[in-house]
MMTF fields as JSON, N, C-alpha, C and O atoms, coordinates in Angstrom:
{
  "mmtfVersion": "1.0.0",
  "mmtfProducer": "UNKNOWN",
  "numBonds": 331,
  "numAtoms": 332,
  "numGroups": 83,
  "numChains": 1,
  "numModels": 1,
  "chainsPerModel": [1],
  "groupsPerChain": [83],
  "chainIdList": ["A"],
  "bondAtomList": [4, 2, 8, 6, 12, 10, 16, 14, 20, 18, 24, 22, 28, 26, 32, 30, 36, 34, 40, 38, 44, 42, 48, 46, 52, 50, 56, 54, 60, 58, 64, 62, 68, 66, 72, 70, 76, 74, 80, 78, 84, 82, 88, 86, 92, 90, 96, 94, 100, 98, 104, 102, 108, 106, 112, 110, 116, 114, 120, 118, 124, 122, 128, 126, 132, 130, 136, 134, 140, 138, 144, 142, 148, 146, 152, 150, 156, 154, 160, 158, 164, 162, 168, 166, 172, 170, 176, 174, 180, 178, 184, 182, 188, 186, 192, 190, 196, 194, 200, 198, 204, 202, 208, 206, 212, 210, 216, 214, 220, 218, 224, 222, 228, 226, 232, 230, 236, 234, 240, 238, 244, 242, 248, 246, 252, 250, 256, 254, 260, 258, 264, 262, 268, 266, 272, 270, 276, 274, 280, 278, 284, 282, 288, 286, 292, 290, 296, 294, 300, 298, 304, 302, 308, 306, 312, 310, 316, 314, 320, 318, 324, 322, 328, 326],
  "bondOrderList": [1, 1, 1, 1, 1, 1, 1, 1, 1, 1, 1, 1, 1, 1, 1, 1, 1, 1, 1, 1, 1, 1, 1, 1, 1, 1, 1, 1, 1, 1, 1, 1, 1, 1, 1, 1, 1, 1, 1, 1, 1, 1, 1, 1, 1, 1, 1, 1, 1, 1, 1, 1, 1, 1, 1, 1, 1, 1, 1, 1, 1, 1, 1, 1, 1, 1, 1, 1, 1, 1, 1, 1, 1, 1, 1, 1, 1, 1, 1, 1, 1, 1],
  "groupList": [{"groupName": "UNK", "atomNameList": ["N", "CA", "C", "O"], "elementList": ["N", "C", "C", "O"], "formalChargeList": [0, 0, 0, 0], "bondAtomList": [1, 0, 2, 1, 3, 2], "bondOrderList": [1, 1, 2], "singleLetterCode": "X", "chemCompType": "L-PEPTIDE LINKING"}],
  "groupTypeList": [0, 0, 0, 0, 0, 0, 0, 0, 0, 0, 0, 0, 0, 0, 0, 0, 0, 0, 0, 0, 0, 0, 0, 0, 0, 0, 0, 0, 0, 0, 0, 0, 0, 0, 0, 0, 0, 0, 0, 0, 0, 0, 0, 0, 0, 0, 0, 0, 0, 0, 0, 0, 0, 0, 0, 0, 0, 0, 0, 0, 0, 0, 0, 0, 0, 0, 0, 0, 0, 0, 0, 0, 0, 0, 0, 0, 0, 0, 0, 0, 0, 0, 0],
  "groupIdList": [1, 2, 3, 4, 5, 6, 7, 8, 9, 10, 11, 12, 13, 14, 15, 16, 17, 18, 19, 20, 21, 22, 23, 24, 25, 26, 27, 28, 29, 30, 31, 32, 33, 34, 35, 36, 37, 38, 39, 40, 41, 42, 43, 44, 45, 46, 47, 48, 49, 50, 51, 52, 53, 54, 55, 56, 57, 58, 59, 60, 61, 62, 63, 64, 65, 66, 67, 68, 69, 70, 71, 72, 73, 74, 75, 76, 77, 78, 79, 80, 81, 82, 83],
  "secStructList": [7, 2, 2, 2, 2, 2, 2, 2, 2, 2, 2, 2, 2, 2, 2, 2, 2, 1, 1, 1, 7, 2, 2, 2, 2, 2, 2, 2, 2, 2, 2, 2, 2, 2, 2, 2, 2, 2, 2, 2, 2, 2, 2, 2, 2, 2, 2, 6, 1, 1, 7, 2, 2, 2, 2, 2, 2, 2, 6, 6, 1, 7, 1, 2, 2, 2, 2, 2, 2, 2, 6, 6, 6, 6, 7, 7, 7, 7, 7, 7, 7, 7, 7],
  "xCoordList": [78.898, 78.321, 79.065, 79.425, 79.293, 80.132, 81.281, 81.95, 82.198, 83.659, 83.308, 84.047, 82.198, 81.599, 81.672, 82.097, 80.995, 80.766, 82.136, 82.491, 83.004, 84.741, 85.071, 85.349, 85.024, 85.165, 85.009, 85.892, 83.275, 82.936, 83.287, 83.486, 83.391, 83.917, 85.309, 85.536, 86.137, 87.815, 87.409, 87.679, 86.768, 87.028, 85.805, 86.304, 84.762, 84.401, 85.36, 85.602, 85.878, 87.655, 88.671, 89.277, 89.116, 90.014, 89.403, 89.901, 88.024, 87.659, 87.534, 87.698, 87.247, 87.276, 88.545, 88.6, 89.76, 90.935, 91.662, 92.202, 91.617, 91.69, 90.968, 89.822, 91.224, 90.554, 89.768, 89.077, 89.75, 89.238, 87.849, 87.64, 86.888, 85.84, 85.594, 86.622, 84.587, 84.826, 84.651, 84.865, 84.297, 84.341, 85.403, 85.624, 86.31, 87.767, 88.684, 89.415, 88.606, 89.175, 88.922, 89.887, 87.832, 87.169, 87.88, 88.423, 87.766, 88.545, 90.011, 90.466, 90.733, 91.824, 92.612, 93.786, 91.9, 91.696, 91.566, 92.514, 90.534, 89.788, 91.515, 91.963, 91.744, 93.354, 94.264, 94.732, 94.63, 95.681, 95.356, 96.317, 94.613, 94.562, 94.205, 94.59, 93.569, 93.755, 94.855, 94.889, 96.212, 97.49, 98.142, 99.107, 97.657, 98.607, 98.134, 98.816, 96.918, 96.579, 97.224, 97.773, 97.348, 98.174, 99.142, 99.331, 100.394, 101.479, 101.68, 102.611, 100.795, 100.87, 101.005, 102.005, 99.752, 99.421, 100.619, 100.855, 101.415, 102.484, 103.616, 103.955, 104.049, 104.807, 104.545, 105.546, 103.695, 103.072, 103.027, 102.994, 103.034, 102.916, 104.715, 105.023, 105.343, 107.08, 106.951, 107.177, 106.699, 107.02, 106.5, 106.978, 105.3, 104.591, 104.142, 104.283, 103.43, 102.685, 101.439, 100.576, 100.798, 99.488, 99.241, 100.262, 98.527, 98.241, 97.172, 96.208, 97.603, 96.571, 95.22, 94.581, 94.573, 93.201, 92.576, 91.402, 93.522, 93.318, 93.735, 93.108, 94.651, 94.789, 93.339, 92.786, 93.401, 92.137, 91.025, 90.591, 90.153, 88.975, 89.636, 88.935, 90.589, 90.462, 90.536, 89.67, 91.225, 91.315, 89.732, 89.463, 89.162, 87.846, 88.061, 87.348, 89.451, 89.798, 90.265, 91.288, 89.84, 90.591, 91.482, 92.206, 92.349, 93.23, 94.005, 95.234, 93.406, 94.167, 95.034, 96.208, 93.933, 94.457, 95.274, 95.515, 95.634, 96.892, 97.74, 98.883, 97.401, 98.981, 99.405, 100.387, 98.647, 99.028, 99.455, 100.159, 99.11, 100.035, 101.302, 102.147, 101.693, 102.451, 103.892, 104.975, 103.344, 104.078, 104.577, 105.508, 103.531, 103.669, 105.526, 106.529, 105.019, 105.882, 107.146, 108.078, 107.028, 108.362, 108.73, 109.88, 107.591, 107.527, 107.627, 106.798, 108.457, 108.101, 107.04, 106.666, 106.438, 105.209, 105.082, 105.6, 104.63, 104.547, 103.626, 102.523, 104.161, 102.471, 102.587, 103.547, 101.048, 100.56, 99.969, 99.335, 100.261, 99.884, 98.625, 98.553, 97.641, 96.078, 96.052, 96.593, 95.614, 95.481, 94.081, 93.986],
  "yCoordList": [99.16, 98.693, 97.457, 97.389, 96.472, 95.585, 95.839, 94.824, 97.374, 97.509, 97.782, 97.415, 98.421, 98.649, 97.056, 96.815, 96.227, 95.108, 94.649, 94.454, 94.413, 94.04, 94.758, 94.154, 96.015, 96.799, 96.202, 95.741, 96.144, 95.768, 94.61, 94.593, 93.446, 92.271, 92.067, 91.535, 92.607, 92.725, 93.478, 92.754, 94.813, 95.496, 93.923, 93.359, 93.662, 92.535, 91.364, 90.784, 91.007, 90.069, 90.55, 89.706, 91.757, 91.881, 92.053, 91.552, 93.089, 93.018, 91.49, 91.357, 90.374, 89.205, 88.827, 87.993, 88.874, 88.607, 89.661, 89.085, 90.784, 91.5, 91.706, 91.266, 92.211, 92.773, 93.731, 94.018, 94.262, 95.645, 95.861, 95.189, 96.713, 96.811, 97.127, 96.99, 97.422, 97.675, 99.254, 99.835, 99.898, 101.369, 102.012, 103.125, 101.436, 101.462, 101.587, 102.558, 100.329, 100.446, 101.87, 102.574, 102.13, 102.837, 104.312, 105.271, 104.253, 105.583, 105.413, 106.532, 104.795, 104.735, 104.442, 104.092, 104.59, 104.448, 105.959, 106.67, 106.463, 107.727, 108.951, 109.934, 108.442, 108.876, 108.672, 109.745, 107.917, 107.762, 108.322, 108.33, 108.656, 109.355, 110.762, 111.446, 111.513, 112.697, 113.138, 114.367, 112.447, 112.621, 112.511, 113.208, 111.752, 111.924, 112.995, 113.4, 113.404, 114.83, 115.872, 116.691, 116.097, 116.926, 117.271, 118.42, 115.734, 115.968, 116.535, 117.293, 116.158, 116.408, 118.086, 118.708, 118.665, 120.007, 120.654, 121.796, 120.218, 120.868, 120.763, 121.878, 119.97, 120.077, 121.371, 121.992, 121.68, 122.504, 124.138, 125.265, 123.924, 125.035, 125.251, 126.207, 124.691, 125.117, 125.462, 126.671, 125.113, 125.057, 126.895, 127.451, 127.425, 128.409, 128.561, 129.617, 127.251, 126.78, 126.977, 127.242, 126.952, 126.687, 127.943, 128.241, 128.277, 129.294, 128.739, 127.982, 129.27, 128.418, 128.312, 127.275, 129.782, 129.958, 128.371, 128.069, 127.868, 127.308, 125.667, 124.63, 125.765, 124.373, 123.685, 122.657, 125.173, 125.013, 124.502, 123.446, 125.351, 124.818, 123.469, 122.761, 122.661, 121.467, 120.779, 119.927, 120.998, 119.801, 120.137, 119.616, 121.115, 121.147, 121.169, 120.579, 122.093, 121.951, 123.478, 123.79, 124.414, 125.575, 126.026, 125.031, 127.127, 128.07, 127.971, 128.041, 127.832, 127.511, 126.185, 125.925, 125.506, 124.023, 123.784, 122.618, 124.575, 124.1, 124.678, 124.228, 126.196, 126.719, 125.483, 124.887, 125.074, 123.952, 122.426, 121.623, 122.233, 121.509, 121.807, 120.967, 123.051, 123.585, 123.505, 122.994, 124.407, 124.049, 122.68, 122.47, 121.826, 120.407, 119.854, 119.435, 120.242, 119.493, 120.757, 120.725, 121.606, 122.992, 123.309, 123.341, 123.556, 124.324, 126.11, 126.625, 126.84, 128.291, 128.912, 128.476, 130.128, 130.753, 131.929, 132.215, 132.998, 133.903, 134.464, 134.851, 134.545, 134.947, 136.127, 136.892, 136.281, 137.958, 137.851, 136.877, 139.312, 139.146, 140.322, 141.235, 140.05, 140.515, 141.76, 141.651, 142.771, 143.756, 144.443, 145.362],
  "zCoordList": [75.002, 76.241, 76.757, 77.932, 75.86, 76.509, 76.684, 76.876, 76.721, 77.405, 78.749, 79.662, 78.969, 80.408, 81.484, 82.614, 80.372, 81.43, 81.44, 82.603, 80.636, 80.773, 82.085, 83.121, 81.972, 83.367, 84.399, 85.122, 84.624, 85.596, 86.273, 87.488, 85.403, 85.433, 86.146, 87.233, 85.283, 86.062, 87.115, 88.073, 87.686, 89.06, 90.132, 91.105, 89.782, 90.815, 90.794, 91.853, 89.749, 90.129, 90.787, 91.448, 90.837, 91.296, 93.334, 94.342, 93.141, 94.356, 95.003, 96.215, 94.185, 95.163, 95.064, 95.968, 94.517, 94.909, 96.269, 97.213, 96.241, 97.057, 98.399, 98.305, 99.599, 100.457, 100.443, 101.421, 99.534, 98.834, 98.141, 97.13, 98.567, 98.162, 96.133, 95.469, 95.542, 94.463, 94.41, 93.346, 95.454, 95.503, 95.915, 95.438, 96.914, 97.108, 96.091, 95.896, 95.294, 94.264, 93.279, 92.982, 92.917, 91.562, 92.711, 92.163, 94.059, 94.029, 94.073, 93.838, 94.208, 93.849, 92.809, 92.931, 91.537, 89.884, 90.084, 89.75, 90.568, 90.857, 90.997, 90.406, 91.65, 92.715, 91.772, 91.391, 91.333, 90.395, 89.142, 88.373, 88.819, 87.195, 87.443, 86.495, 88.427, 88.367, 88.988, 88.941, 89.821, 90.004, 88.557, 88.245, 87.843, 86.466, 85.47, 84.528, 85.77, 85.064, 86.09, 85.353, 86.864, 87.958, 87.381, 86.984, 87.157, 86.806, 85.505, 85.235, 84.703, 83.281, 83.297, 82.937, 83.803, 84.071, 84.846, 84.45, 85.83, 86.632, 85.312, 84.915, 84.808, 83.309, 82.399, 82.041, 82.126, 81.133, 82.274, 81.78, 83.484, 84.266, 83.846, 83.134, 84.142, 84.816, 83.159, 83.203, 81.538, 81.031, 80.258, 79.269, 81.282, 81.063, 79.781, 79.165, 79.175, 77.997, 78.677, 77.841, 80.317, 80.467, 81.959, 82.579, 82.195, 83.085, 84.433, 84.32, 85.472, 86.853, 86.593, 86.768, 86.009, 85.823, 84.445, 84.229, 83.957, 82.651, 83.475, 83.26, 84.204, 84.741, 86.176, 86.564, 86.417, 87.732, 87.192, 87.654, 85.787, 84.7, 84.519, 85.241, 83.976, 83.342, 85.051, 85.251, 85.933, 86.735, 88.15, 89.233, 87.413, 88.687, 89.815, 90.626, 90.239, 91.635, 92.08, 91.471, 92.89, 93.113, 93.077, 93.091, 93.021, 92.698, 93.952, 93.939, 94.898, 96.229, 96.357, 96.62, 96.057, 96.008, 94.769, 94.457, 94.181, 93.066, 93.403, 93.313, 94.042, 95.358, 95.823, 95.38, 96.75, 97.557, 96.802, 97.415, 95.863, 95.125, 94.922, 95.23, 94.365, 93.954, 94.932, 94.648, 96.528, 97.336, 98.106, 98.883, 97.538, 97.787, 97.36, 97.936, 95.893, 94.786, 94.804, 94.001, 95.621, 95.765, 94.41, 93.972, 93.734, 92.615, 92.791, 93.54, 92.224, 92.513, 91.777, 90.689, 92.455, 92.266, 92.365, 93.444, 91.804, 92.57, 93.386, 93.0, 94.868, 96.1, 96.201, 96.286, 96.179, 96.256, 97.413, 97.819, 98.21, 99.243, 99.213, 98.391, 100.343, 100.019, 100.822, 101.922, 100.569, 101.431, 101.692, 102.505]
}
């Protein structure tokens, strides 16, 4: 319980050094660590150690939206088209 209040402590310091709210911040903590699970997961994709259906479950984000990562970062894929 007291690493919580350490937490809390440094994000209301840094929010009064900053312009920045303390919810601002916590999403952009928020932002930066599920971009580094992203990347981690796009590693393990090119490396075809991990599969979309298996990266979509860990990162809680759709199958679409990791296309669209994908094409973000001009990773190749293969698109099926719907008929």
């Amino acid at each position: 319980m007291s690493n919580l209040k350490d937490i809390k402590s440094e994000i209301e310091k840094y929010a009064n050094d900053s312009n920045l709210t303390e919810l601002q911040i916590i999403e952009k903590l928020k932002k930066h660590y599920f971009d580094k699970q992203v990347n981690e997961n796009l590693k393990l994709y090119k490396e075809r150690k991990k599969k979309v259906s298996e990266i979509t479950k860990d990162l809680k984000i759709s199958p679409r939206k990791f296309y669209a990562i994908l094409e973000k970062n001009n990773i190749g894929h293969q698109k099926y088209k719907k008929k």
